[in-house]
C-alpha positions in Angstrom: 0.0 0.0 0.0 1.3 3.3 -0.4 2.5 6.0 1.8 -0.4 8.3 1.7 -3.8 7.5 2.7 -5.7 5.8 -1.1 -8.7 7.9 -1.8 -10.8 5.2 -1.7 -11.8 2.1 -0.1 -13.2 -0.7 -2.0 -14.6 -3.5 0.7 -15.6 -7.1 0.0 -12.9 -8.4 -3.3 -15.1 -10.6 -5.1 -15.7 -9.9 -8.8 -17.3 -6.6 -8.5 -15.2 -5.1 -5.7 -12.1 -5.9 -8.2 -13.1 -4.4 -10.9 -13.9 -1.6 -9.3 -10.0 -1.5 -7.6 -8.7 -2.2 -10.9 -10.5 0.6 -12.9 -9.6 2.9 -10.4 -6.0 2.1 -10.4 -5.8 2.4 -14.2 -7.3 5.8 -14.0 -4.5 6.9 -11.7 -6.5 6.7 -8.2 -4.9 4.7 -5.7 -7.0 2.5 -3.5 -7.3 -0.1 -0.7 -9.0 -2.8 -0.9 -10.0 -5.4 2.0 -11.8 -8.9 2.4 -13.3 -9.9 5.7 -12.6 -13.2 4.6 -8.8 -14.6 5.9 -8.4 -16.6 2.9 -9.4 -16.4 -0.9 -12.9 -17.8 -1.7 -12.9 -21.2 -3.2 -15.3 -22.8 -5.7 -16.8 -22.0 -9.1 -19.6 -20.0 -7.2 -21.0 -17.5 -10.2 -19.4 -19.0 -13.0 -21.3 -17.0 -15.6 -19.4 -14.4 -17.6 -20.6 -13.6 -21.6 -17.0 -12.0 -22.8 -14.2 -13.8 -21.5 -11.8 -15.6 -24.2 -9.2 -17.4 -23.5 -9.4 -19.1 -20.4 -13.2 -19.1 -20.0 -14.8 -22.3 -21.6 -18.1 -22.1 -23.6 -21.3 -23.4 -22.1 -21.7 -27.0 -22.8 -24.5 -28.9 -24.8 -26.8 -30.1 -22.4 -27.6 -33.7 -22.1 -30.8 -34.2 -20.6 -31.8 -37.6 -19.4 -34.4 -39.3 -17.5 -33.8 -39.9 -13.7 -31.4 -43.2 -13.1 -31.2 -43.2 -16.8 -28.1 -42.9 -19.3 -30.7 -43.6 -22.5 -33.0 -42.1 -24.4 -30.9 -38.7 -24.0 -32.0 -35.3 -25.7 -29.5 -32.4 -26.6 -30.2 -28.8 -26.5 -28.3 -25.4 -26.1 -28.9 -23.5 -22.9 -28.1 -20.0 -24.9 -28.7 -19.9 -29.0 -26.1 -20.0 -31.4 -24.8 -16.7 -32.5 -22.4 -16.2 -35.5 -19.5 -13.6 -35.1 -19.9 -10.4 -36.7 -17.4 -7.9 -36.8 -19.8 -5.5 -34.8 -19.9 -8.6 -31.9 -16.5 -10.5 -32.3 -17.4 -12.1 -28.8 -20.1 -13.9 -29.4 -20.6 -16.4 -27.7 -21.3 -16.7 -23.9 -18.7 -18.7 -22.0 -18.1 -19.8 -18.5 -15.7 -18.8 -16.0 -15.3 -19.9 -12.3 -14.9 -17.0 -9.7 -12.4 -18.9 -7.9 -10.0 -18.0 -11.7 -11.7 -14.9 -12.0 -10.8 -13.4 -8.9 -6.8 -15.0 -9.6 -6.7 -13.3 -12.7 -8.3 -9.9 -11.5 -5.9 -9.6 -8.6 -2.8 -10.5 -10.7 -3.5 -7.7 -12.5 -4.2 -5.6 -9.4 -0.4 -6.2 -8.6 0.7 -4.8 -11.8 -0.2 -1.6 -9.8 1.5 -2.8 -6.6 -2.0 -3.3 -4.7 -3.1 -6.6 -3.1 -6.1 -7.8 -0.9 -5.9 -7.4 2.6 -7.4 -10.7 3.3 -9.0 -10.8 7.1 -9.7 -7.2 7.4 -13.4 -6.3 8.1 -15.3 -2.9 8.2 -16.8 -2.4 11.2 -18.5 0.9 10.9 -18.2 3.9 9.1 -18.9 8.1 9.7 -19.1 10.5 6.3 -19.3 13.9 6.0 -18.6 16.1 3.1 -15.0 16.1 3.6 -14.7 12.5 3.6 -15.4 9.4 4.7 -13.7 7.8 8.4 -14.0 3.7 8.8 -13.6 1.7 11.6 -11.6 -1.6 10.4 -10.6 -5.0 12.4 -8.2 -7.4 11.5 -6.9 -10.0 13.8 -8.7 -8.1 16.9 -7.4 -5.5 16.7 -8.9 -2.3 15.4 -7.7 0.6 12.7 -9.4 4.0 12.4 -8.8 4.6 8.7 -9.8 8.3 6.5 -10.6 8.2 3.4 -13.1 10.2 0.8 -14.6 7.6 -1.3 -16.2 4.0 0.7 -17.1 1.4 -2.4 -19.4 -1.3 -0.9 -18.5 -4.7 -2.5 -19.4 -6.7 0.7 -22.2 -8.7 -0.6 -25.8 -9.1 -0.2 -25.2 -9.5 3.7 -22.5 -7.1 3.8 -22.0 -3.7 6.0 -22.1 -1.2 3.3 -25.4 -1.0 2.3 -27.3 -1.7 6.1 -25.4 0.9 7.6 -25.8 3.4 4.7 -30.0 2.6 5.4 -30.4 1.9 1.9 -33.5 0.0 1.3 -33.4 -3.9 0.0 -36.4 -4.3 -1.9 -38.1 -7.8 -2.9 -39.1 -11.0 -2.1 -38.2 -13.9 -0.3 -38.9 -17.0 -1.5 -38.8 -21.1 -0.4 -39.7 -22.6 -3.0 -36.6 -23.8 -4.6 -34.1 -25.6 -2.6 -31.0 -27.3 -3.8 -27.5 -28.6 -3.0 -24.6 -27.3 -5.5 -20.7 -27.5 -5.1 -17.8 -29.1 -7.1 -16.4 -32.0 -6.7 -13.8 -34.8 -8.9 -15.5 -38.1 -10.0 -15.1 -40.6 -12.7 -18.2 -41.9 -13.9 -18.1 -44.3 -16.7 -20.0 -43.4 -19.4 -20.0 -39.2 -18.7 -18.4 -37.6 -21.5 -16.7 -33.9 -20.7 -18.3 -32.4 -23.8 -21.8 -32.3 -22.7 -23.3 -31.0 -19.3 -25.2 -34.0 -17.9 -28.6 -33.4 -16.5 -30.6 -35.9 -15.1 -34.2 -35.7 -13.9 -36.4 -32.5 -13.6 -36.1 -29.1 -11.0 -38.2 -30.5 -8.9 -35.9 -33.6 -8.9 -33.2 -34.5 -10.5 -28.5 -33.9 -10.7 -26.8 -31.3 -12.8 -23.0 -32.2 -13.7 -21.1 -29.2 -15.7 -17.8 -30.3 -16.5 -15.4 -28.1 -15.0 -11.5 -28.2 -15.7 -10.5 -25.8 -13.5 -10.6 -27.8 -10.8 -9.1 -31.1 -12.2 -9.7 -33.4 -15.3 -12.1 -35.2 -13.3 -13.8 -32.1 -11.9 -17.5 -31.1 -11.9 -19.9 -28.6 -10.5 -22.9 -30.7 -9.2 -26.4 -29.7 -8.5 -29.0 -31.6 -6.5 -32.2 -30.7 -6.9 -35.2 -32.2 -4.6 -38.0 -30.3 -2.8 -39.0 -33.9 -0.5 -35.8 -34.4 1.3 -33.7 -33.0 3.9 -31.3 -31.0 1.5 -29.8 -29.6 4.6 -29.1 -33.1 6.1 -27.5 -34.2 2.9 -25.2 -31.0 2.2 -23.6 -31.5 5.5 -22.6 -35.2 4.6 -20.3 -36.0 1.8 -21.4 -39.9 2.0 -25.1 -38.3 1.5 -24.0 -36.5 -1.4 -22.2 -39.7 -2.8 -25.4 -41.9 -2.5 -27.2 -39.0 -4.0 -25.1 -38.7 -7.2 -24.9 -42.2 -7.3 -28.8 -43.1 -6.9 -29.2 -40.7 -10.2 -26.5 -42.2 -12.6 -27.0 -45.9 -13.3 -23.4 -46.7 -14.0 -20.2 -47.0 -12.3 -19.0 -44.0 -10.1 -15.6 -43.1 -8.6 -15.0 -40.7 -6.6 -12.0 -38.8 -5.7 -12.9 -35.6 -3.5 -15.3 -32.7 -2.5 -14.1 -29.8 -2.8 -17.0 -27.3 -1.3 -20.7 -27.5 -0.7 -23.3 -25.0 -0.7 -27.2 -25.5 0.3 -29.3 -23.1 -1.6 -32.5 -22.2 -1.0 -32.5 -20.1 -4.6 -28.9 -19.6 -3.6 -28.8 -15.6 -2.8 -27.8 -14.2 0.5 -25.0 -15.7 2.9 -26.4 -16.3 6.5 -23.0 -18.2 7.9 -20.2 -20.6 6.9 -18.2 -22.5 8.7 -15.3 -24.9 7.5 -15.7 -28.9 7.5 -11.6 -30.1 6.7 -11.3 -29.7 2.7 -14.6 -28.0 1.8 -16.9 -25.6 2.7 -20.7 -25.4 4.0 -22.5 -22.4 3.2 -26.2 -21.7 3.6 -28.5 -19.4 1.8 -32.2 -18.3 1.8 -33.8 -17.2 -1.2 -34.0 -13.5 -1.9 -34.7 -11.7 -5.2 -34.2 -8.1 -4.0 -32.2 -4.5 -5.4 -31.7 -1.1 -3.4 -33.6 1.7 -3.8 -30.6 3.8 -4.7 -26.7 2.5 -5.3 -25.0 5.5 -3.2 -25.5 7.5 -0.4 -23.1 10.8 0.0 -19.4 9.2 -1.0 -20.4 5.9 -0.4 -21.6 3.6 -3.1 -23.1 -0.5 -3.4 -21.9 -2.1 -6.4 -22.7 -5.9 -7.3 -24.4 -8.2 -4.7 -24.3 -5.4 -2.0 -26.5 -3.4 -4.2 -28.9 -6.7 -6.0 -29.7 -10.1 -5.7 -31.6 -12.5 -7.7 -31.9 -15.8 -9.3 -29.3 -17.6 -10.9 -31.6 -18.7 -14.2 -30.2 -16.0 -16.2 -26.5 -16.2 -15.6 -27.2 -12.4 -14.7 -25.3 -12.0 -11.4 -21.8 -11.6 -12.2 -22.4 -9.7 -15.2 -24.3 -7.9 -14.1 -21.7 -6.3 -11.0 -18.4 -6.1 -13.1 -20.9 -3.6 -14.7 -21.7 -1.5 -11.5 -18.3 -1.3 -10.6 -17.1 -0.9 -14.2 -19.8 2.1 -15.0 -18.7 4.1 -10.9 -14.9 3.5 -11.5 -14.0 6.0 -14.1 -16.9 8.4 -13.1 -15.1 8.4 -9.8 -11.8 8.9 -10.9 -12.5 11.9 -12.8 -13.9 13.7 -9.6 -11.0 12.9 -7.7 -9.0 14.4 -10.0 -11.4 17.3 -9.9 -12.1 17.0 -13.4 -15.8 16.5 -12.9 -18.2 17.6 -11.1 -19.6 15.8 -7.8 -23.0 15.4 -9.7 -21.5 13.2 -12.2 -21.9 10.3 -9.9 -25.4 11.0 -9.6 -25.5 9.4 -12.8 -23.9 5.9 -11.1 -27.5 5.3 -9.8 -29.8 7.1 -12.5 -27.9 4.7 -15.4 -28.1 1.3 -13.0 -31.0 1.3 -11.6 -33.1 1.2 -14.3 -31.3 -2.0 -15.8 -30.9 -4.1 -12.9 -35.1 -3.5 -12.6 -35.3 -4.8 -15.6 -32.6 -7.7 -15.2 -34.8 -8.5 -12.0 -37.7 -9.0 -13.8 -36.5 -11.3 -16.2 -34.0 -13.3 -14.2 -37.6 -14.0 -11.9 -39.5 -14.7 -15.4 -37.4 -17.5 -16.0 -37.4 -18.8 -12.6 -40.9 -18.9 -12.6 -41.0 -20.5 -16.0 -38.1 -23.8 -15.2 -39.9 -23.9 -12.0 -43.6 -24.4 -13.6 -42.4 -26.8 -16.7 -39.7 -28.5 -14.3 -37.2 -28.0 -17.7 -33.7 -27.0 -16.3 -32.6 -26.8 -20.0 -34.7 -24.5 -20.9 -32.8 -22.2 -23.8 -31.7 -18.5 -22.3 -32.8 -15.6 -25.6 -30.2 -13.8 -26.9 -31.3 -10.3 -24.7 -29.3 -12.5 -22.1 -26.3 -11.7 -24.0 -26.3 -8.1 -22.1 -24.9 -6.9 -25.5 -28.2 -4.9 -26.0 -27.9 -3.2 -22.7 -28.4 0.7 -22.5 -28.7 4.0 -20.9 -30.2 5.7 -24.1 -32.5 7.6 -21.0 -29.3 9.1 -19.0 -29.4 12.4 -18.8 -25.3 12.7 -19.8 -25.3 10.9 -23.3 -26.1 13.0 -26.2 -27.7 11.8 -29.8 -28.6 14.8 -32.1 -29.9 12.0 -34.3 -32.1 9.8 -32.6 -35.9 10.3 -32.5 -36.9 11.4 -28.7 -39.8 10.4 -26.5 -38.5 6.5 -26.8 -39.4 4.1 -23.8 -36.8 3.0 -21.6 -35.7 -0.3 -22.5 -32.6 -0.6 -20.0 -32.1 -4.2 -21.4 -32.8 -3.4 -24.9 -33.2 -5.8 -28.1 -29.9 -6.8 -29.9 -29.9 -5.2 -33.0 -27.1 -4.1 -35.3 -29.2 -2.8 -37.4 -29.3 0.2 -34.6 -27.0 2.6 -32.5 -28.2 5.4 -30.6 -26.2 7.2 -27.8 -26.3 5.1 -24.4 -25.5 2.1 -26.5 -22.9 -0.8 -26.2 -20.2 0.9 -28.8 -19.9 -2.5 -31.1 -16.4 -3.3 -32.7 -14.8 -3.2 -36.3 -11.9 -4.6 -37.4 -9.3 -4.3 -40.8 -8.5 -0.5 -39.9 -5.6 0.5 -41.7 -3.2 3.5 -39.9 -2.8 6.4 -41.8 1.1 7.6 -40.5 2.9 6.9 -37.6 1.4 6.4 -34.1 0.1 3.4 -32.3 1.0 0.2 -34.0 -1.2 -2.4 -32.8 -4.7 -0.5 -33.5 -6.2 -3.1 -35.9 -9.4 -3.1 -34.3 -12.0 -0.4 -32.9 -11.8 -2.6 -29.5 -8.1 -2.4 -29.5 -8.3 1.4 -29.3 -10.7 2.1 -26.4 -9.4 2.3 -22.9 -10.7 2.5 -19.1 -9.0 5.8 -18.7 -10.0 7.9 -21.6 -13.1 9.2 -23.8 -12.2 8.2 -27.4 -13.8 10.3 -29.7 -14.8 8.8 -33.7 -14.3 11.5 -36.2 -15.9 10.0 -39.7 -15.2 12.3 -42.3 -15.0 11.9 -46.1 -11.3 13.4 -45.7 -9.0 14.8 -42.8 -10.3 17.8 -44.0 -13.6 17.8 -43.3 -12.1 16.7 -39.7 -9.8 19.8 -39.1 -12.6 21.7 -37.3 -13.7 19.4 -35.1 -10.2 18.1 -34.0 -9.8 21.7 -33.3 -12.2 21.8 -31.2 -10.8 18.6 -28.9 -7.2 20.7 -28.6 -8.9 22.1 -25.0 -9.2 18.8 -23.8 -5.9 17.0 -21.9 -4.6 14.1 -24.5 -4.8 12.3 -20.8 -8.6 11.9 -20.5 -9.6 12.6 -24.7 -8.3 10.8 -27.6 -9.0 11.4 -31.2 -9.1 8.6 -34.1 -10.5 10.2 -37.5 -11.8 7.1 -39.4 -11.9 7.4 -43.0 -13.8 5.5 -45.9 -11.5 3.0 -47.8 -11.6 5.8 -51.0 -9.6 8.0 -48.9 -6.6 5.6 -48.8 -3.0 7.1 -49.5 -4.8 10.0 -47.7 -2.1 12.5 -45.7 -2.2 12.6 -41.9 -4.2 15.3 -40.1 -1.7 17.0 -37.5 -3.9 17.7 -34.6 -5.6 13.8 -34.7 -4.1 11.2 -32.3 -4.7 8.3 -34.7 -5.9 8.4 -38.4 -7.4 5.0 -40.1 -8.4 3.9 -43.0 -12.0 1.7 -43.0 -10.6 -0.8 -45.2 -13.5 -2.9 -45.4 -15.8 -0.8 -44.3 -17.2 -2.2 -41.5 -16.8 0.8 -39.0 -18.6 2.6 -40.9 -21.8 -0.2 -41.2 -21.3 -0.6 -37.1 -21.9 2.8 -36.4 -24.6 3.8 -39.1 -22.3 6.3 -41.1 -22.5 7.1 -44.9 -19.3 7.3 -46.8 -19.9 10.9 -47.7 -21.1 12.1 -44.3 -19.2 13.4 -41.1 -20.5 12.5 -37.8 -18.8 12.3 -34.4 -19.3 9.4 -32.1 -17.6 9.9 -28.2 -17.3 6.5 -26.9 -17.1 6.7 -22.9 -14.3 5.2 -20.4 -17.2 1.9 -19.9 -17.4 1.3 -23.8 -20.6 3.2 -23.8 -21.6 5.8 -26.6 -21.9 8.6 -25.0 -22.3 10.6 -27.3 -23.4 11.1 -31.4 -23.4 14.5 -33.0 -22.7 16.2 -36.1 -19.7 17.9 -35.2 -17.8 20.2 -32.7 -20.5 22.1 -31.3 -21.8 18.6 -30.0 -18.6 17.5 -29.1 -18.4 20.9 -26.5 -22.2 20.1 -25.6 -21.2 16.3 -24.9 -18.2 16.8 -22.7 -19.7 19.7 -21.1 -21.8 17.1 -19.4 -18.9 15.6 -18.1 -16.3 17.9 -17.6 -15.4 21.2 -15.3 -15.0 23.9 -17.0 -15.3 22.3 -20.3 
C-alpha cells in the first residue's frame, strides 16, 4: 500500500469489488482494498461471464436424461447459437469460475503494486462532506482509517449497504431448494463435452464439466423439494449416494471440494469450514436497493442486488456496476468532474438491474412451472443490447426522442443510438505513424479515456472538429479520425491522435455512417456511446456534461 492514505476504499474483493479497484487504479487513483474473509474464496460459485476468451470455456450442450437413466438422452443449447460479426467479435457466452476470476483480476491488481488485505473487516463507518472515516478490524485489533470515497463490494449481507439505510427491496422465497458445489469423480459413461442433467427441478442432478478444478472435476447440483437437503449438504457420503442413486453406472470418486445448500442460492447467513470444503447456507431473496449511493459511499454488485441464478445475470451484471462508478469516480477525484457526475452511477443502473430482475424471476418462474432446467436463455441474455439511451449525460442529435426505456434493450445491429454498447470493427488501416497495434475499434478504447470517432470523407472535413478537442488533456480525450476505404493514401491530419483507414468498411456499417457524411461518435471510459453529434458544437455540448469547466 502506499505512503499516503488511497482515496478510496473498495470493501468485500469478489468480482465486483475488483473491478472496481482495478479501474480505479488504471485511472490513476490509488485504492485499498480489503476482504473480511482470511483466505481467498474457493469454488466456481457464479461462473457466468458472456465475454471472457481465452481461459473461459463455452457453455456445454446439455444432455438431458431421464432420472437413473443414461438412455433415451435429448441435446439442447442452454443459450442460441450466434455467428460472429465484426460489430460482436465475442459472441458467444462462456463460463468462468470466480475462484480464476478473482486469480486473474488480482494478478493484474499487482501490476499496480496493490493486493487484498485478506481478514480485514469494516466495522463501521462516519461521512461527512469532507470525507469518509471507517472503523476496520483485522486479527482483533482495530484501525481507524480516513478516506473520501467508501465502495461497498461486501455482498448481499454485507456492512455497506445496512449501515448506509439503503432500502433492499423484494421478495423472499422457499420454493426452490438445492444442494450445488464441485467436486472430482469418474463416472463411466459421462463424456466432458456435454453437461449432464438428469431428472427434472423439482428432482433431478446437474454435472457441468469443470476443468479448472481437475480433469475429473464437476460442478454438481441436486435438486429435490421432499428431502432433507440440509441433512444431505452437511454429509459428503449423502452426497455420494445422491449422485450415485441418479446415474446408473459405475461411479468413482475422488474428492469434495466445497458444498453450498441453496434455497434459490442468494444471500449468505454463515459458513463455517468442515476439513477440505466448505458449508454455506443461503435463503432465497430476489431483492435491489432503492438507490446505489448515499453521499461518498456507493453499493456495487451483490451489496447493491440479488436475484436468481436462471439467467447467468449475477456476475455480469456487478463487473458492470463497478465498471460504470470506476472512471466516473476517478475523474472527480481528480477534480475533473463535477460531484453530480456520480449522480449518474444510480440514475444509469437502476433502471437496468429493474429490468434484469424482472427477467431473471420470469425465467425462474417458468423452469420452476415446466420443471425443464434446460430451458434455452434468448439472446437479450447476452447483455450486448444493454443501455442508458434515458441518461441524462449521453447525447444523440440523431435519434428520435420520447422512446421508452428499455434498459435491457433488443440486440440489434441494425441500430446505434447514444447510451448504446459501442460494437467493434476490425481491418482499420493506420494512416502515419502512431500506435502500432490498433487493428481493431476494441483495441483502441481504454478505461482511462473518452475516445472520440471523427468519420469524415477526408481529414479535411475533420480539421474543425479536432480543433475543437485541442482544450481537452490528451490524458482523458483521444482522437481517431476514421476514413472510408476511397480515402486511402490520404495524408495525416496534424492535430488527430490516430488516423485509419475503413478498409473494409465495417466501422462505418457498425456505427450507421455514410461514406460521404461526417459524424462524431464519443465513446465513454465503460465502452458506452456517450455521445453522437454532427460535429464540434456537440462534441463541447457532450463533454460539457462531463467535464469542469469544459
Amino acid at each position: 500500500m502506499n505512503s499516503t492514505r488511497p482515496p478510496v476504499l473498495v470493501v468485500g474483493a469478489g468480482p465486483a469489488g475488483l473491478v472496481a479497484a482495478l479501474t480505479l487504479l488504471q485511472n490513476g487513483i490509488s485504492v485499498r482494498i480489503i476482504d473480511k474473509d482470511p483466505n481467498p474464496r474457493i469454488g466456481q460459485r457464479g461462473p457466468g461471464i458472456w465475454k471472457v476468451n481465452e481461459l473461459a470455456k463455452p457453455i456445454p450442450i446439455v444432455r438431458s436424461y431421464k432420472l437413473g437413466m443414461l438412455e433415451s438422452a435429448t441435446d439442447s443449447l442452454l443459450a442460441p447459437h450466434m455467428e460472429p460479426t465484426p460489430a460482436i467479435p465475442f459472441h458467444i457466452p462462456k463460463l468462468i469460475g470466480q475462484q480464476l476470476l478473482d486469480v486473474i483480476l488480482r494478478r493484474h491488481l499487482e501490476k499496480f503494486s496493490c493486493t487484498v488485505e485478506m481478514g480485514t473487516e469494516l466495522r463501521s463507518f462516519e461521512q461527512s462532506d469532507e470525507g469518509v472515516t471507517a472503523v476496520l478490524a483485522k486479527d482483533g485489533i482495530l484501525e481507524t482509517f480516513n478516506t473520501k470515497w467508501v465502495i461497498g463490494a461486501d455482498g448481499a449481507k454485507g456492512i455497506v449497504r445496512k449501515q448506509l439505510g439503503l432500502t433492499f427491496l423484494g421478495e423472499t422465497r422457499d420454493d426452490v431448494r438445492l444442494v450445488m458445489g464441485d467436486i472430482r469423480l469418474h463416472g463411466v459413461g459421462l463424456d466432458r463435452a456435454h453437461w449432464h442433467r438428469f431428472g427434472n427441478f423439482e428432482r433431478g442432478l446437474s454435472l457441468r464439466p469443470t476443468d479448472e478444478i481437475g480433469e475429473d472435476g464437476w460442478q454438481f447440483i441436486i435438486m429435490n423439494n421432499d428431502i432433507d437437503l440440509t441433512k444431505i449438504a452437511q454429509s459428503e457420503e449423502l452426497i455420494f449416494e445422491t449422485i450415485v442413486s441418479a446415474i446408473p453406472t459405475e461411479v468413482t470418486f475422488n474428492k469434495l471440494l466445497w458444498v453450498s445448500e441453496f434455497r434459490l442460492c442468494l444471500i449468505w447467513l454463515h459458513q463455517r469450514v468442515f476439513n477440505v470444503r466448505l458449508f454455506i447456507y443461503f435463503r432465497a431473496n430476489i431483492r435491489m436497493v432503492n438507490k446505489f449511493s448515499e453521499g461518498r459511499v456507493f453499493v456495487a454488485g451483490d451489496a447493491a442486488h440479488v436475484h436468481s441464478p436462471t439467467g447467468g445475470q449475477g456476475l455480469n451484471s456487478g463487473i458492470q456496476d463497478a465498471f460504470n462508478l470506476g472512471w466516473k469516480l476517478a475523474l472527480v477525484e481528480k477534480g475533473l468532474a463535477d460531484k453530480s457526475l456520480l449522480e449518474t452511477y444510480n440514475a444509469e443502473r437502476l433502471p437496468v438491474i429493474s429490468e434484469m430482475l424482472e427477467m431473471t424471476t420470469a425465467i425462474l418462474n417458468k423452469t420452476i412451472k415446466t420443471g425443464n432446467m434446460a430451458i434455452t436463455r434468448g439472446p437479450i441474455l447476452s447483455m450486448l443490447g444493454i443501455n442508458c439511451r434515458f441518461s441524462d449525460i449521453v447525447l444523440d442529435e440523431f435519434a428520435v426522442p420520447g422512446k421508452p426505456i428499455n434498459a435491457y434493450g433488443v440486440l440489434d445491429e441494425g441500430q446505434l443510438e447514444a447510451g448504446d454498447r459501442a460494437p467493434d470493427a476490425p481491418n482499420l488501416v493506420q494512416v502515419g505513424g502512431g500506435e502500432s497495434d490498433v487493428k481493431t475499434l476494441f483495441s483502441l478504447y481504454r478505461p482511462w479515456y473518452h475516445t472520440v470517432l471523427v468519420f469524415a470523407p477526408s481529414h479535411t472535413d475533420a480539421t474543425l472538429i479536432l480543433g475543437a478537442l485541442e482544450a481537452y488533456d490528451t490524458g482523458i480525450v483521444r482522437s481517431a479520425v476514421v476514413l472510408p476505404s476511397s480515402a486511402t493514401g490520404a495524408t495525416v491530419a496534424s492535430c488527430a491522435d490516430l488516423v485509419l483507414v475503413d478498409e473494409k468498411g465495417h466501422a462505418y456499417s457498425a456505427y450507421l455512417v455514410e461514406a460521404g457524411q461526417t459524424r462524431v461518435l464519443v465513446i465513454r471510459p465503460d465502452g458506452v456511446v456517450g455521445a453522437i453529434v454532427h460535429g464540434a458544437e456537440g462534441v463541447k455540448k457532450y463533454f460539457s456534461k462531463i467535464f469542469l469547466d469544459a
